[in-house]
VOLUMVEX-485070 format. One record per atom (N, C-alpha, C): chain; atom name; y, z, x. Coordinates in Angstrom, 1 decimal, padded with zeros to 4 digits. Layout:
REM residues N
<"A" "CA" <Y Z X>>
...
This chain:
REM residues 128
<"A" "N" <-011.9 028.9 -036.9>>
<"A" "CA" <-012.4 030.1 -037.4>>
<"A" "C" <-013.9 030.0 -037.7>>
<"A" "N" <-013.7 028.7 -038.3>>
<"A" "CA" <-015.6 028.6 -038.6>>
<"A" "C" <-016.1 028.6 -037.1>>
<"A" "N" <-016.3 028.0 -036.6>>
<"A" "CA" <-016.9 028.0 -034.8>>
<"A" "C" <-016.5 029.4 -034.1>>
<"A" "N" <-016.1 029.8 -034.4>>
<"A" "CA" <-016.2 031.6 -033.9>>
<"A" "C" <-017.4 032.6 -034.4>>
<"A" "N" <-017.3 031.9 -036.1>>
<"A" "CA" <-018.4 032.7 -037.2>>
<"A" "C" <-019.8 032.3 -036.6>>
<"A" "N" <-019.8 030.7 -036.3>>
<"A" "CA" <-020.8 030.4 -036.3>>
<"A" "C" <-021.5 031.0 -034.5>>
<"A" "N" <-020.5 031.0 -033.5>>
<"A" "CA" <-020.4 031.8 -032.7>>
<"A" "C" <-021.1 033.1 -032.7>>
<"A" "N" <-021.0 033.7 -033.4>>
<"A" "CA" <-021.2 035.2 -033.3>>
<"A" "C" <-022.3 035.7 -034.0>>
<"A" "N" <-022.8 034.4 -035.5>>
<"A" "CA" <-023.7 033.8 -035.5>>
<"A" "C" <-025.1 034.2 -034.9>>
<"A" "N" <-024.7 033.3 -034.1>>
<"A" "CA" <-025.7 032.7 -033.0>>
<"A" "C" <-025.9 033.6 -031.5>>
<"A" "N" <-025.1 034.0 -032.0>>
<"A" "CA" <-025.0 035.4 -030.3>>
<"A" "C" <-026.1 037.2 -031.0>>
<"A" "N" <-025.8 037.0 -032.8>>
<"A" "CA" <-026.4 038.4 -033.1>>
<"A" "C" <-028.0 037.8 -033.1>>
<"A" "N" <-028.0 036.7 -033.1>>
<"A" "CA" <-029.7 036.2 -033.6>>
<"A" "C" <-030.4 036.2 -032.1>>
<"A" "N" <-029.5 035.7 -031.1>>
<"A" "CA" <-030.3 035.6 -030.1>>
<"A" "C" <-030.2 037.2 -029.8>>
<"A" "N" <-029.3 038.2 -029.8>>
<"A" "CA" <-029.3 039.6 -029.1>>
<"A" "C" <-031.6 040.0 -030.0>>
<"A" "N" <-031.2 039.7 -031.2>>
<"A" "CA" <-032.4 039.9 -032.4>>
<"A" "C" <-033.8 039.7 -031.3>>
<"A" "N" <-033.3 038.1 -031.1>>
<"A" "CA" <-035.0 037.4 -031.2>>
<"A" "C" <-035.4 037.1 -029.6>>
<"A" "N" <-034.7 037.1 -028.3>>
<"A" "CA" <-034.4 037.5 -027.0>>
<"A" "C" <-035.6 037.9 -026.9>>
<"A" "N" <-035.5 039.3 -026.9>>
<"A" "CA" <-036.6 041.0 -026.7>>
<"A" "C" <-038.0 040.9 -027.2>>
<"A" "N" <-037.8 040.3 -028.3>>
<"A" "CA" <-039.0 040.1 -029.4>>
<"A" "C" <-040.2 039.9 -029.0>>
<"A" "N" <-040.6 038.8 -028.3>>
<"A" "CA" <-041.7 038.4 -027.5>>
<"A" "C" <-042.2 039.6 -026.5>>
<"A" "N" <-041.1 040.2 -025.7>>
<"A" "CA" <-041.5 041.3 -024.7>>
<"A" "C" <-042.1 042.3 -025.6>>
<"A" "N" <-041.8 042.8 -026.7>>
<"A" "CA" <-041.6 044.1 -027.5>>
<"A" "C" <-042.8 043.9 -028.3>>
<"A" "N" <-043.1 042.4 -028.7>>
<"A" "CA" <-044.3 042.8 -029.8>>
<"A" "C" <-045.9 042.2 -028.8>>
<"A" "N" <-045.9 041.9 -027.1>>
<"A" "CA" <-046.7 041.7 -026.3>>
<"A" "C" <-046.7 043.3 -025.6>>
<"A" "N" <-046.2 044.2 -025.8>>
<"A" "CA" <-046.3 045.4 -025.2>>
<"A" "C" <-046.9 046.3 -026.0>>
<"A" "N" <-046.4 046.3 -027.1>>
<"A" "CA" <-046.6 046.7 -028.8>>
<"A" "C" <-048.2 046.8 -029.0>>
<"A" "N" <-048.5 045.5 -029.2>>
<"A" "CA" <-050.0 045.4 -029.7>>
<"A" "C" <-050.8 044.8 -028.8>>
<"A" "N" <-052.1 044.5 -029.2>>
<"A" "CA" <-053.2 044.4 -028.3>>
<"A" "C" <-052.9 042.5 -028.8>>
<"A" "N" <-053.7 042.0 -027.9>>
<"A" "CA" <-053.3 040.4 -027.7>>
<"A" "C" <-054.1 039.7 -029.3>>
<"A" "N" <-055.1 039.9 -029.5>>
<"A" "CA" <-055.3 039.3 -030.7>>
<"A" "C" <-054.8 039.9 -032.1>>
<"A" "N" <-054.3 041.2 -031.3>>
<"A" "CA" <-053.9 041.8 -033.4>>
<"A" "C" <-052.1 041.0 -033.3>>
<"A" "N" <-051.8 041.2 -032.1>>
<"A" "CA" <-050.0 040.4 -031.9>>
<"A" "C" <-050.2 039.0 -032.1>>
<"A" "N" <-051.0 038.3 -031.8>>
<"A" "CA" <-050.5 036.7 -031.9>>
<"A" "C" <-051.2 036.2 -033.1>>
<"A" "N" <-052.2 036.8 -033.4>>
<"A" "CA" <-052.6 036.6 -035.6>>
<"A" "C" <-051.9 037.6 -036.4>>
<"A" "N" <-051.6 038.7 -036.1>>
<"A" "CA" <-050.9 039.6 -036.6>>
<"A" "C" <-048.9 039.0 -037.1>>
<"A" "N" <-048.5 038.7 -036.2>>
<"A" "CA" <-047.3 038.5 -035.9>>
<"A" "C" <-047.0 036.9 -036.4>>
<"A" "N" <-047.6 036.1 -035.7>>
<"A" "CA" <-048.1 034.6 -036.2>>
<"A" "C" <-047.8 034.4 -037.5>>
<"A" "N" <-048.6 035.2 -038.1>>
<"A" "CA" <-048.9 035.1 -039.6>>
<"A" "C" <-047.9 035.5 -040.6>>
<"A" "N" <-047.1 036.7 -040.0>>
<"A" "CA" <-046.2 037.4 -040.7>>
<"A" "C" <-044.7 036.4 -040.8>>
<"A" "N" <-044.6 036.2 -039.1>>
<"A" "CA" <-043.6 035.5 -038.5>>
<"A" "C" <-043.6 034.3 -039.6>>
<"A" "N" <-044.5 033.0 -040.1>>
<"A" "CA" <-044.9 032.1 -040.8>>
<"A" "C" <-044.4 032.4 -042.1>>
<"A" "N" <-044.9 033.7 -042.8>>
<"A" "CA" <-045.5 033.8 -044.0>>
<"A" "C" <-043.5 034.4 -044.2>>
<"A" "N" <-043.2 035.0 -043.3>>
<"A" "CA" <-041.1 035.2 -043.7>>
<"A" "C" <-040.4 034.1 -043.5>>
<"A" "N" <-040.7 033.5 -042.7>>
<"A" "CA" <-039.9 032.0 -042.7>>
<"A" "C" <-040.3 030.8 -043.8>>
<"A" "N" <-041.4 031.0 -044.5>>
<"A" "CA" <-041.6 029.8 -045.3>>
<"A" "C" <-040.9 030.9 -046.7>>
<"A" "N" <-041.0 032.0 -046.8>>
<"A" "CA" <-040.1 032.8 -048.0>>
<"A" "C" <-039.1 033.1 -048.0>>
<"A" "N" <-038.8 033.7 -046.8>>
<"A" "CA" <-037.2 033.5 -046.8>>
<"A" "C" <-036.3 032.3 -046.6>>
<"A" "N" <-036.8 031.9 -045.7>>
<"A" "CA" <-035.9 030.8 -044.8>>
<"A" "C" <-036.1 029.4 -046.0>>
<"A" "N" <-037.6 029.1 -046.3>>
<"A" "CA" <-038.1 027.9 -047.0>>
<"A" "C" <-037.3 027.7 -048.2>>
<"A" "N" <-037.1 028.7 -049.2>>
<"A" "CA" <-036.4 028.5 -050.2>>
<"A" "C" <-034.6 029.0 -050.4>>
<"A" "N" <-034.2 029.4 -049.1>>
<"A" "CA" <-033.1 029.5 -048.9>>
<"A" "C" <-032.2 028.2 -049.7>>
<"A" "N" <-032.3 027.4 -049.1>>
<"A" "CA" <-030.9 026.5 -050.1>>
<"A" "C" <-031.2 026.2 -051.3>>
<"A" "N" <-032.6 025.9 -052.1>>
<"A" "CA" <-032.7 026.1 -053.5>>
<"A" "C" <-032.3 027.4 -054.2>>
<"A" "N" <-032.2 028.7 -053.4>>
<"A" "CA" <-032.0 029.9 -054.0>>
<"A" "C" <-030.5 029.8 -054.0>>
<"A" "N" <-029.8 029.6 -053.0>>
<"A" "CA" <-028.7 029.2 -052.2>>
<"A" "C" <-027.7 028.7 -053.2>>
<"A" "N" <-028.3 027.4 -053.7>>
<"A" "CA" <-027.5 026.7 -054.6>>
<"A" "C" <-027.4 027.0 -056.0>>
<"A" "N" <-028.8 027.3 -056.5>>
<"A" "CA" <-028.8 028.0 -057.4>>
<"A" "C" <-028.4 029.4 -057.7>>
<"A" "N" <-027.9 029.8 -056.7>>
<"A" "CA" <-026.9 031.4 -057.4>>
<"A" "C" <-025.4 030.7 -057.4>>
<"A" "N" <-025.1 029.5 -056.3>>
<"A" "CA" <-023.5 029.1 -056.3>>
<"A" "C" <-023.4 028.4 -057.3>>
<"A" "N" <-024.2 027.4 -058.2>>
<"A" "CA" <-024.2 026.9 -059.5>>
<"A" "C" <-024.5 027.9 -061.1>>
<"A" "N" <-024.9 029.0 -060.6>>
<"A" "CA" <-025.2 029.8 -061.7>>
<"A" "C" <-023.7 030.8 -062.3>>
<"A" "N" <-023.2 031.0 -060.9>>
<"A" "CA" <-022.5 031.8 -060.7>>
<"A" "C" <-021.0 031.2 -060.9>>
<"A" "N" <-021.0 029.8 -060.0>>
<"A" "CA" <-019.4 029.2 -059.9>>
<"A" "C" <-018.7 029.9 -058.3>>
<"A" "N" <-019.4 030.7 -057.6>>
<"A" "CA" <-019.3 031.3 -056.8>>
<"A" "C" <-019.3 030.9 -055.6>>
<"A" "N" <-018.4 030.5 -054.0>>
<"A" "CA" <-019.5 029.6 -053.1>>
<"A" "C" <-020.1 031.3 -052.4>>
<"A" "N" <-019.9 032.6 -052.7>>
<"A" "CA" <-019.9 033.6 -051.8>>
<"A" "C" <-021.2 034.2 -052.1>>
<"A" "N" <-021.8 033.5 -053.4>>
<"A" "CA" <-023.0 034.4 -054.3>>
<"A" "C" <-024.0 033.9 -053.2>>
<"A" "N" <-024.4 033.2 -051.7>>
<"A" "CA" <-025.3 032.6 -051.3>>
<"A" "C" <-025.7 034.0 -050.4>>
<"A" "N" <-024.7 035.3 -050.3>>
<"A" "CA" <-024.5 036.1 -049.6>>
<"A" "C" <-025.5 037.3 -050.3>>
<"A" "N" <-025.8 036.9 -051.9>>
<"A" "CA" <-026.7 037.9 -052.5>>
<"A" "C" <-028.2 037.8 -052.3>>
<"A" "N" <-028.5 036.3 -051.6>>
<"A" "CA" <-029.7 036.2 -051.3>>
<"A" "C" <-030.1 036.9 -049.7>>
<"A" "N" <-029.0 036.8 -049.1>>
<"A" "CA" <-029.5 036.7 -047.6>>
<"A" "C" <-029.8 038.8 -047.5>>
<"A" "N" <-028.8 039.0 -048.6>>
<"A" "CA" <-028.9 041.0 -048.6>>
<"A" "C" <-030.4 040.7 -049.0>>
<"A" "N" <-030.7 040.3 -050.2>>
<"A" "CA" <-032.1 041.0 -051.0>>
<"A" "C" <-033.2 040.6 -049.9>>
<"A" "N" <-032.8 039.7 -049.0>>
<"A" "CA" <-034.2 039.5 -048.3>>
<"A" "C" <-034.0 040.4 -047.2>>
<"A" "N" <-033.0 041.2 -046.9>>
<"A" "CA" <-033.0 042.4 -045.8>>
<"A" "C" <-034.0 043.3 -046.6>>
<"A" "N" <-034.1 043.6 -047.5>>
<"A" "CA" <-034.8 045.0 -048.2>>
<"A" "C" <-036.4 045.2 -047.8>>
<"A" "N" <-036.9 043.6 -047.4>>
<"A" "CA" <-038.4 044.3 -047.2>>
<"A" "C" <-038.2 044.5 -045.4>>
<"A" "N" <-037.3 044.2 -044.7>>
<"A" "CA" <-037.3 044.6 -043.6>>
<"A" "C" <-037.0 046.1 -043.5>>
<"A" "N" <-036.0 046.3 -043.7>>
<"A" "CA" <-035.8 048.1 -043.7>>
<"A" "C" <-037.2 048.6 -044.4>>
<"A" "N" <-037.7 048.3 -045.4>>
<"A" "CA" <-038.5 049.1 -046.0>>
<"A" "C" <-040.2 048.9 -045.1>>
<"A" "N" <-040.0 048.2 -044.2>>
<"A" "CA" <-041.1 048.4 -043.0>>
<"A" "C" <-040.3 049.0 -041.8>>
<"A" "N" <-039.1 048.9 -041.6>>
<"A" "CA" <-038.4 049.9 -040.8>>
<"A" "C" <-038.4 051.2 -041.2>>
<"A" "N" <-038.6 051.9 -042.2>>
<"A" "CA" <-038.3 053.3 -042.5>>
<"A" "C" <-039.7 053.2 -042.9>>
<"A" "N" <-041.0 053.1 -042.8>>
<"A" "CA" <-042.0 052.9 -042.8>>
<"A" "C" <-042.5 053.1 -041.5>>
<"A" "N" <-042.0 052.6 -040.8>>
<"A" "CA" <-041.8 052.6 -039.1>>
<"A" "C" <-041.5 054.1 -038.4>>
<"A" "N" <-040.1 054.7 -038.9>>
<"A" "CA" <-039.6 055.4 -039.0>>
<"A" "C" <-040.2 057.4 -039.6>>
<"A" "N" <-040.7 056.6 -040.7>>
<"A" "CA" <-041.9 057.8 -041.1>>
<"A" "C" <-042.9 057.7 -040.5>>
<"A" "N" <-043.9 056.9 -040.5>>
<"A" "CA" <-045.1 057.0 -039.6>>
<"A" "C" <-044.8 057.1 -037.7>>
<"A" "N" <-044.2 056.5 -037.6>>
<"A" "CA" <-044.2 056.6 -035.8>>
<"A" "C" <-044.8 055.5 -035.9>>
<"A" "N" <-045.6 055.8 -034.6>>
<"A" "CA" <-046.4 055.0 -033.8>>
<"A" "C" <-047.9 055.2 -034.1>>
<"A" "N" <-047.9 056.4 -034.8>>
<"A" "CA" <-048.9 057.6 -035.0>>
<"A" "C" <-050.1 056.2 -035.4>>
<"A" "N" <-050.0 055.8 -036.4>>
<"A" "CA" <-050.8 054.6 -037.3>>
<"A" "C" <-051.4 053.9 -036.3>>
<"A" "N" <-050.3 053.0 -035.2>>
<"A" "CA" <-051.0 052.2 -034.2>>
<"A" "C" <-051.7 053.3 -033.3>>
<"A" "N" <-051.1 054.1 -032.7>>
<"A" "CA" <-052.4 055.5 -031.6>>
<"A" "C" <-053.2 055.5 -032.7>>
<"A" "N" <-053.2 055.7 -034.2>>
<"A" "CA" <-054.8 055.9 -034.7>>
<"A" "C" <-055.7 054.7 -034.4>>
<"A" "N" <-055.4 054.1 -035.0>>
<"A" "CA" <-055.9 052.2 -035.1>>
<"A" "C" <-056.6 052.1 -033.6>>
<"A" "N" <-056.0 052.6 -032.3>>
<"A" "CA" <-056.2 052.3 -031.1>>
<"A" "C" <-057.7 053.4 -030.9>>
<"A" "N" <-057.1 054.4 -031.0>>
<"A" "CA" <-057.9 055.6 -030.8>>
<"A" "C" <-059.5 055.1 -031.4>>
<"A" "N" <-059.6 054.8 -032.6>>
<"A" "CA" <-060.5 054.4 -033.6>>
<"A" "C" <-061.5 053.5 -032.5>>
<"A" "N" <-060.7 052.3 -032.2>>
<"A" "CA" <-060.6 051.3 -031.4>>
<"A" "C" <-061.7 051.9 -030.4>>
<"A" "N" <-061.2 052.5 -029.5>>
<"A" "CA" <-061.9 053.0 -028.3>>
<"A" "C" <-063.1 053.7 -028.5>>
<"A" "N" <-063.3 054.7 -029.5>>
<"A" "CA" <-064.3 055.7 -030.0>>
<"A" "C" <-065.4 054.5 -030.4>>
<"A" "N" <-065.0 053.5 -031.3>>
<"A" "CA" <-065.8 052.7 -031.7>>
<"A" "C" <-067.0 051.7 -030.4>>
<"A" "N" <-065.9 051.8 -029.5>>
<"A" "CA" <-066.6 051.0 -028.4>>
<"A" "C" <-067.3 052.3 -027.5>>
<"A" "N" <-066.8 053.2 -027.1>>
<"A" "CA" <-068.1 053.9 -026.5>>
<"A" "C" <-068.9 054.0 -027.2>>
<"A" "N" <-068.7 054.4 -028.9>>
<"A" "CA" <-070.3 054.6 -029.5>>
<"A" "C" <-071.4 053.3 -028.6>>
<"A" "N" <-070.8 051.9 -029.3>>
<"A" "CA" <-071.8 051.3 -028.8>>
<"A" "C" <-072.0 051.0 -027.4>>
<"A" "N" <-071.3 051.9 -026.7>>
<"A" "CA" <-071.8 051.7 -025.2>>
<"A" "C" <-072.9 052.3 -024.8>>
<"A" "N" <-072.6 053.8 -025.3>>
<"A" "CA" <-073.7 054.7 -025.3>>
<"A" "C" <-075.1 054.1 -025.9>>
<"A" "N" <-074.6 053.8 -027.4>>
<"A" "CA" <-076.5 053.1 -028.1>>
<"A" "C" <-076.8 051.8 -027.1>>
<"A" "N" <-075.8 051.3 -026.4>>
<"A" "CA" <-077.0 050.3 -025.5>>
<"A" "C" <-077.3 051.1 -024.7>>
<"A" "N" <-076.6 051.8 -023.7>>
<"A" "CA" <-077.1 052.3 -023.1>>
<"A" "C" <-078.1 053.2 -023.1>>
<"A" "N" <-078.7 053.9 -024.3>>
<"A" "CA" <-079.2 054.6 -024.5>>
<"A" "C" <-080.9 053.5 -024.9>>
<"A" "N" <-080.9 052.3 -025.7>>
<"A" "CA" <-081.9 051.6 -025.5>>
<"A" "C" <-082.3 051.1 -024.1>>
<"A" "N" <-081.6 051.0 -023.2>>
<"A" "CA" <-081.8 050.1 -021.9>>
<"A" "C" <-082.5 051.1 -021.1>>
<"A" "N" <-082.1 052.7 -021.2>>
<"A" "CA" <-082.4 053.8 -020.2>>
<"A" "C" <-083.9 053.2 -020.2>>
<"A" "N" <-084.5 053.6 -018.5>>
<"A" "CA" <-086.0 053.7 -018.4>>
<"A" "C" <-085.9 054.8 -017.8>>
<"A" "N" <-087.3 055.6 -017.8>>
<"A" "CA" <-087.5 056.9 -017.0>>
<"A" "C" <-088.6 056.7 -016.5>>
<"A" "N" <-088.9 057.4 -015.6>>
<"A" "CA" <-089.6 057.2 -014.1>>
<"A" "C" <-091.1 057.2 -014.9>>
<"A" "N" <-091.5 057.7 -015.5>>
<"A" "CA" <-093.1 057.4 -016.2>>
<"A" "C" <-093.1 056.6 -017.2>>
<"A" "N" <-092.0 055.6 -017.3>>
<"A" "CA" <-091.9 054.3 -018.0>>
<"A" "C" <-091.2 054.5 -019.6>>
<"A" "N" <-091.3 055.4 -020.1>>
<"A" "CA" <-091.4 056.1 -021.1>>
<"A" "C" <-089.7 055.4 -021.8>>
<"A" "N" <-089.0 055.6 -022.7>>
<"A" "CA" <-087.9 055.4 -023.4>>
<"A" "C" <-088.0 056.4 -024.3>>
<"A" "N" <-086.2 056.3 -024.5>>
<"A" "CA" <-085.5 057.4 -025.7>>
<"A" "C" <-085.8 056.9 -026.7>>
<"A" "N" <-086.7 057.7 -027.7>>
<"A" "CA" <-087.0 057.1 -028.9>>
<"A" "C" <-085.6 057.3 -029.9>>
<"A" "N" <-085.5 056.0 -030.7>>
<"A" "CA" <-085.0 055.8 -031.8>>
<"A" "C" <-084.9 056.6 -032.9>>
């Protein structure tokens, strides 16, 4: 029975973490995904995952319970949903802004070089 659990386990994590890589390289632009993600990815695994068996043990010793190890793994769902319905309210709308911003920002400075570099035929330049 345990090797079925641990089975199915291991089949919901991989369905999870599979896609992931395609989904967050399609997602975002290459340096905001691999510092963006990186960091996050790091910064939930050394919190959740890092103090899992001291939390772990310490609710099964607090408690007399071996099932209390089940109240840690819920409370660390909560900041996920609450960036899922975050997700869910905003859209995508946030990243099209972020992007949009992105773009606008780079023709400005296309245009102001280009606008220093112009020459005109009696040698003259766009004044500043």
């Amino acid at each position: 029975m345990i090797r079925l659990s641990a089975l199915i386990t291991v089949l919901a994590v991989l369905t999870a973490m599979a896609p992931l890589s395609a989904f967050i390289s399609e997602r975002f632009p290459s340096q905001t995904c691999t510092t963006g993600f990186g960091i996050a990815q790091q910064l939930g695994n050394i919190l959740f995952g890092g103090f899992l068996p001291l939390i772990n043990g310490s609710l099964v010793n607090l408690t007399g319970n071996p099932l209390a190890r089940v109240v840690y793994s819920i409370a660390s769902l909560v900041p996920c949903l609450l960036v899922t319905l975050l997700h869910l309210v905003l859209g995508s709308d946030a990243l099209r802004l972020a992007q949009a911003r992105q773009a606008v920002d780079h023709d400005i400075r296309a245009w102001e070089e280009l606008s220093r570099t112009t020459d005109f035929a009696n040698g003259a330049q766009i004044a500043n």
